[in-house]
C-alpha positions as a printed NumPy array, in Angstrom:
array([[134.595, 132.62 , 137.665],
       [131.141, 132.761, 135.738],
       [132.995, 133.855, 132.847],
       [135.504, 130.588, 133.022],
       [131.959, 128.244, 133.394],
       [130.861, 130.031, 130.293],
       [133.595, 129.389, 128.535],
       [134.064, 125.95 , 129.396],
       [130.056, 125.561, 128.814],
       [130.352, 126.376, 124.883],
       [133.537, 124.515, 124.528],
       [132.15 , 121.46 , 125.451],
       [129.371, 122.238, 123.611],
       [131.862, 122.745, 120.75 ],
       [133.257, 119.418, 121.813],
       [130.016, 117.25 , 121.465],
       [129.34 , 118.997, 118.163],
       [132.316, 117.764, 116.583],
       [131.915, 114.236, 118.211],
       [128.149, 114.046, 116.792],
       [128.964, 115.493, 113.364],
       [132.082, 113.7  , 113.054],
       [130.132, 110.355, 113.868],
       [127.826, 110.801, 111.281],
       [130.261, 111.99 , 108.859],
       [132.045, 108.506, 109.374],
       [129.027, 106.611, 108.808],
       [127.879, 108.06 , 105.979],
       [131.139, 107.765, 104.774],
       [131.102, 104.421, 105.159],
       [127.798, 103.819, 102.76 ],
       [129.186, 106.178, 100.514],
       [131.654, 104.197, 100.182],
       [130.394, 100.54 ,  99.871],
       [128.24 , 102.243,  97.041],
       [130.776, 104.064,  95.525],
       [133.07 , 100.228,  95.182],
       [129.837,  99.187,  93.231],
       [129.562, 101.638,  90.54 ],
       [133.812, 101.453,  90.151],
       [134.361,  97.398,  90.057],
       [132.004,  97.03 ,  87.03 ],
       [132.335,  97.844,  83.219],
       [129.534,  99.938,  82.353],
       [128.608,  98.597,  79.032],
       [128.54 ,  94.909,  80.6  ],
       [126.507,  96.206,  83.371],
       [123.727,  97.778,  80.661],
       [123.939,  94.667,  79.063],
       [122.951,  92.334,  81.601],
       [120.451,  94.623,  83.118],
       [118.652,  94.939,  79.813],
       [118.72 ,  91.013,  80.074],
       [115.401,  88.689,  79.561],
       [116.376,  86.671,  83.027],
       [116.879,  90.131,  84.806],
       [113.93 ,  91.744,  83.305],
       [111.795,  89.149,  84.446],
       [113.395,  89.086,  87.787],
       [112.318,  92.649,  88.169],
       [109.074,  91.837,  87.097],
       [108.562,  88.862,  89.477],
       [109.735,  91.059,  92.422],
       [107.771,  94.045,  91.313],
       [104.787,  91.844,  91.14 ],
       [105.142,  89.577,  93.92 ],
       [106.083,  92.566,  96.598],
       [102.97 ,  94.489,  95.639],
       [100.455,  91.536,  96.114],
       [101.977,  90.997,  99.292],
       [101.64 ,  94.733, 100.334],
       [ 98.311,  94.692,  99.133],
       [ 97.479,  91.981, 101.639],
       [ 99.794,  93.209, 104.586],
       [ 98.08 ,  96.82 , 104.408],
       [ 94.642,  95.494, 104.176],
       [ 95.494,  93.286, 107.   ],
       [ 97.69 ,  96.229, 108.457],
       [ 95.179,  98.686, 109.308],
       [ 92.352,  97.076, 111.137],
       [ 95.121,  95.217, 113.106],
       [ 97.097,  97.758, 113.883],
       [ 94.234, 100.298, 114.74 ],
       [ 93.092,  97.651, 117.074],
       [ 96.313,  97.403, 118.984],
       [ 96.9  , 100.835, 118.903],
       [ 93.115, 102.048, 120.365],
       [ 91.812,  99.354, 121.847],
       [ 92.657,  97.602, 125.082],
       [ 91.882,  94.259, 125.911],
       [ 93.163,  90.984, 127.901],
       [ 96.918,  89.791, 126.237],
       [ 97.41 ,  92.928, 124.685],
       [101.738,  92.946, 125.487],
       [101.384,  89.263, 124.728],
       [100.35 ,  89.902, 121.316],
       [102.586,  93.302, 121.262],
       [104.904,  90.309, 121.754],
       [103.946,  88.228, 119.239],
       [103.509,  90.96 , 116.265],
       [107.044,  91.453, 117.085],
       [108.504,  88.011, 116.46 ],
       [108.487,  88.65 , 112.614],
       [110.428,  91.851, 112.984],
       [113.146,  89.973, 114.889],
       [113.498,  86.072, 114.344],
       [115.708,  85.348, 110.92 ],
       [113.997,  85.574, 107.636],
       [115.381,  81.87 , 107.06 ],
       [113.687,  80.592, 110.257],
       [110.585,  82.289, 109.001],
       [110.82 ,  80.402, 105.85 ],
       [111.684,  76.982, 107.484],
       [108.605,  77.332, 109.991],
       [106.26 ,  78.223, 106.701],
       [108.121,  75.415, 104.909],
       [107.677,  72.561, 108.231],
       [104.095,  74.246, 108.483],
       [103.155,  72.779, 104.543],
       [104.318,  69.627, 105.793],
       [102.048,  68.756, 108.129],
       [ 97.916,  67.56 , 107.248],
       [ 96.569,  71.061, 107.561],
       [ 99.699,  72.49 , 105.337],
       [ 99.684,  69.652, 103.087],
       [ 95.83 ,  69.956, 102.665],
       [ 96.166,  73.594, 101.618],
       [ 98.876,  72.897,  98.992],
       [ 96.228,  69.806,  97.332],
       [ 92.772,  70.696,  97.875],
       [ 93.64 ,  75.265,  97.717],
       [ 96.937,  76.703,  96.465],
       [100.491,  75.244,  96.274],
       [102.91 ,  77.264,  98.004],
       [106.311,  75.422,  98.131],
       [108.539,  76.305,  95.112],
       [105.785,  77.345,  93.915],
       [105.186,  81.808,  93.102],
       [102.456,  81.677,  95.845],
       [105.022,  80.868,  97.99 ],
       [107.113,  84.137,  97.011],
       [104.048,  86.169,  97.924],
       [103.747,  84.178, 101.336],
       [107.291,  84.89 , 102.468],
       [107.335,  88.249, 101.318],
       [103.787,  88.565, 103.481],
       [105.132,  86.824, 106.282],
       [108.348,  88.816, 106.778],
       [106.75 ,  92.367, 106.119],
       [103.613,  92.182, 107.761],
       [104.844,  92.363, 111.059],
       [106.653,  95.645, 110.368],
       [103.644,  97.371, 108.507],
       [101.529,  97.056, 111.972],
       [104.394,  98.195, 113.826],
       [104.241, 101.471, 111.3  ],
       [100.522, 101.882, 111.313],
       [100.261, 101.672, 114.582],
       [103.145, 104.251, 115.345],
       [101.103, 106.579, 113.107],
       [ 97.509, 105.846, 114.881],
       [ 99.124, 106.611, 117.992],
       [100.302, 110.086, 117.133],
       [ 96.842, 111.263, 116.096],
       [ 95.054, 113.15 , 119.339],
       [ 91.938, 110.899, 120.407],
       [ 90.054, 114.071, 121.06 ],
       [ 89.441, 114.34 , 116.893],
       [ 87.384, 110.923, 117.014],
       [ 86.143, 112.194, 120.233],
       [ 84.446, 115.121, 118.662],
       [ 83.31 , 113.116, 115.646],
       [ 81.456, 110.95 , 118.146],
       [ 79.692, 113.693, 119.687],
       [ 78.331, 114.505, 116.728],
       [ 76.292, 112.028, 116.199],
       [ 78.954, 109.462, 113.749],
       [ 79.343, 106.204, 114.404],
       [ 82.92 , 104.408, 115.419],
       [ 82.785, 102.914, 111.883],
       [ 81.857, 106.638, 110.254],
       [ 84.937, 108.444, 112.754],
       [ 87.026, 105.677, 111.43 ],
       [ 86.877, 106.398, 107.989],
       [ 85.953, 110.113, 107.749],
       [ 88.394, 111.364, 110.23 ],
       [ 90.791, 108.728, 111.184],
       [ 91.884, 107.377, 107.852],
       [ 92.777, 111.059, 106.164],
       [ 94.304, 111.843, 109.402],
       [ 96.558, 109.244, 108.714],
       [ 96.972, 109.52 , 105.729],
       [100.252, 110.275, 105.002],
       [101.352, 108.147, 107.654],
       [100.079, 105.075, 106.289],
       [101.286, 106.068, 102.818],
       [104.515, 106.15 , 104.036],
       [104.231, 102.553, 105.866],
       [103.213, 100.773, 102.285],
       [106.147, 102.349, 100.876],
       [108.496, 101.055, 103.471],
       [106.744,  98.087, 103.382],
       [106.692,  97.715,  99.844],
       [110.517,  98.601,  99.319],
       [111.711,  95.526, 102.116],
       [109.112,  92.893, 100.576],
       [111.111,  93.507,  96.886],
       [114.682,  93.141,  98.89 ],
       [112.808,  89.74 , 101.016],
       [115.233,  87.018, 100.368],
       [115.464,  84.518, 103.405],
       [111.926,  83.453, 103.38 ],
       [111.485,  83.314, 100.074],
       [114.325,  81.411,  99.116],
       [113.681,  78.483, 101.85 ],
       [110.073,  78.645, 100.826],
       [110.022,  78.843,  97.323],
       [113.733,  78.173,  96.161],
       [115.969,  79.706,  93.584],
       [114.778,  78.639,  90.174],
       [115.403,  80.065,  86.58 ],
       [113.111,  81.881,  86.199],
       [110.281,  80.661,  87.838],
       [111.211,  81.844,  91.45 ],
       [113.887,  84.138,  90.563],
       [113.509,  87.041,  92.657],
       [115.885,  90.218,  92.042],
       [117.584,  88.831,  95.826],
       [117.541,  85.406,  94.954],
       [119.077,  86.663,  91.445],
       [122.384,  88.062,  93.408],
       [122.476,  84.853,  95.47 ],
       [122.512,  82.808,  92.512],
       [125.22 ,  85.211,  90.241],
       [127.481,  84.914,  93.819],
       [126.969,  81.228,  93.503],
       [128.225,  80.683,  90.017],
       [130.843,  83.473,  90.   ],
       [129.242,  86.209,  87.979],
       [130.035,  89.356,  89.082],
       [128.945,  91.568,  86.847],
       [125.564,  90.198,  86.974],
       [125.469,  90.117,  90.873],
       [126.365,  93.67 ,  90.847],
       [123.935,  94.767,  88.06 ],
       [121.005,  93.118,  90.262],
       [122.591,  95.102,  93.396],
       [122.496,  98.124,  91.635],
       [118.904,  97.755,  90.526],
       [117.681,  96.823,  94.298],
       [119.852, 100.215,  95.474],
       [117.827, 102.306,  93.036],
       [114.4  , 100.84 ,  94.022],
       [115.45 , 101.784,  97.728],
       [116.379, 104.742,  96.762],
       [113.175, 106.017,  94.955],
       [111.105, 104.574,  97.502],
       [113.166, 106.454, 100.049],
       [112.681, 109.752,  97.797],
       [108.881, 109.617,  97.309],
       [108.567, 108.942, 101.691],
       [110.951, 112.161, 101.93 ],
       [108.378, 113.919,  99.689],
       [105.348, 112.33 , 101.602],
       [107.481, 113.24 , 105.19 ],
       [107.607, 117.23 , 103.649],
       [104.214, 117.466, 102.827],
       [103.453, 116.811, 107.019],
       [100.174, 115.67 , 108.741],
       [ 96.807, 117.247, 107.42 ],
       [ 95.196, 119.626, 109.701]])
């Protein structure tokens, strides 16, 4: 009898192996293979053509450039925000859980539209005279790009403030630092790699932005011409090769980025 219960134990253990395995087999698979219809469909030498291309070079650049000004602003917005809502508690705290997770959810095109109805009203249309234009403008690249991404770099930070033991600022308090000193001497390096890992991620989905940017700022040669907004507009006149070139590129960007926060993930926490 206990020998039958055994028995039956590992082959249903057996059982849900398979099932597991065999699920992610199937989706991986399934990547693999969307990738793998890429790299078949186009002639090489056509591909290395267009991607050596002035229009795509500079549509790399403009992404390149754009993403990492609005990282730059996310992260430095990122980690006081996300600190806060991480260690602190005060009145409305779900609410604005709530509303730092809006972004994440709501459409990248509604995004854009609200920015976009936002610069036409007196307060929008006063920034865009008297300050900076944003619509169809660059600026307005940077905006999107902030708008959509900054939402998921608190979520990130915060996940990585909350895994770090309170007893290590605790300590630091009792000897004598300040909360400002704690913060920077022993919270920062003990996240570290953590927040590394959030500008990274952030970084790689502000370059593959398109919604937002393309309601906000449009898709113009070259002067908006994202590496996104560069498929969109190959798609729209029929060019293939070019579409898939520009795919290709944003697959190998994720794909380092994803390398280097493997490397970062190895290395672990610091002691």
């Amino acid at each position: 009898m206990h020998s039958s219960r055994v028995y039956k134990g590992i082959r249903g253990e057996g059982v849900f192996r398979a099932a597991t395995i065999g699920a992610l087999a199937l989706l991986c698979l399934f990547f693999v293979g969307i990738l793998a219809s890429l790299f078949t469909y186009t002639d090489w030498g056509t591909m290395a053509k267009t991607l050596f291309s002035r229009e795509i070079f500079l549509a790399i650049r403009l992404s390149v450039t754009t993403a990492t000004i609005a990282t730059f602003f996310a992260v430095l917005i990122g980690i006081p925000a996300a600190y806060a809502i991480s260690q602190t508690e005060f009145p409305g705290k779900s609410v604005v859980d709530t509303i730092l997770d809006l972004p994440i959810v709501v459409s990248p095109v509604a995004l854009g539209a609200a920015l976009l109805v936002f610069f036409n009203n007196p307060v929008g249309m006063g920034i865009e005279k008297y300050f900076l234009r944003f619509v169809f403008e660059v600026p307005g690249i940077v905006l999107a790009q902030f708008t959509v991404v900054s939402a998921l770099s608190v979520r990130l930070m915060k996940s990585t403030f909350d895994s770090i033991d309170p007893r290590y600022e605790q300590v630091g308090r009792t000897l004598g630092c300040s909360k400002v000193s704690v913060f920077f001497r022993v919270t920062l390096p003990l996240a570290r790699n953590g927040l590394i890992a959030s500008c990274i991620l952030t970084w790689a989905r502000a370059v593959g932005e398109f919604g937002a940017t393309i309601t906000l700022a449009g898709a113009m040669k070259p002067k908006t011409e994202t590496l996104p907004v560069a498929i969109f507009l190959s798609l729209s006149t029929a060019d293939i090769e070019k579409a898939i070139a520009v795919i290709i590129t944003l697959v190998t960007i994720a794909a380092c980025s994803l390398l280097v926060l493997r490397k970062i993930g190895k290395k672990g926490y610091p002691a």
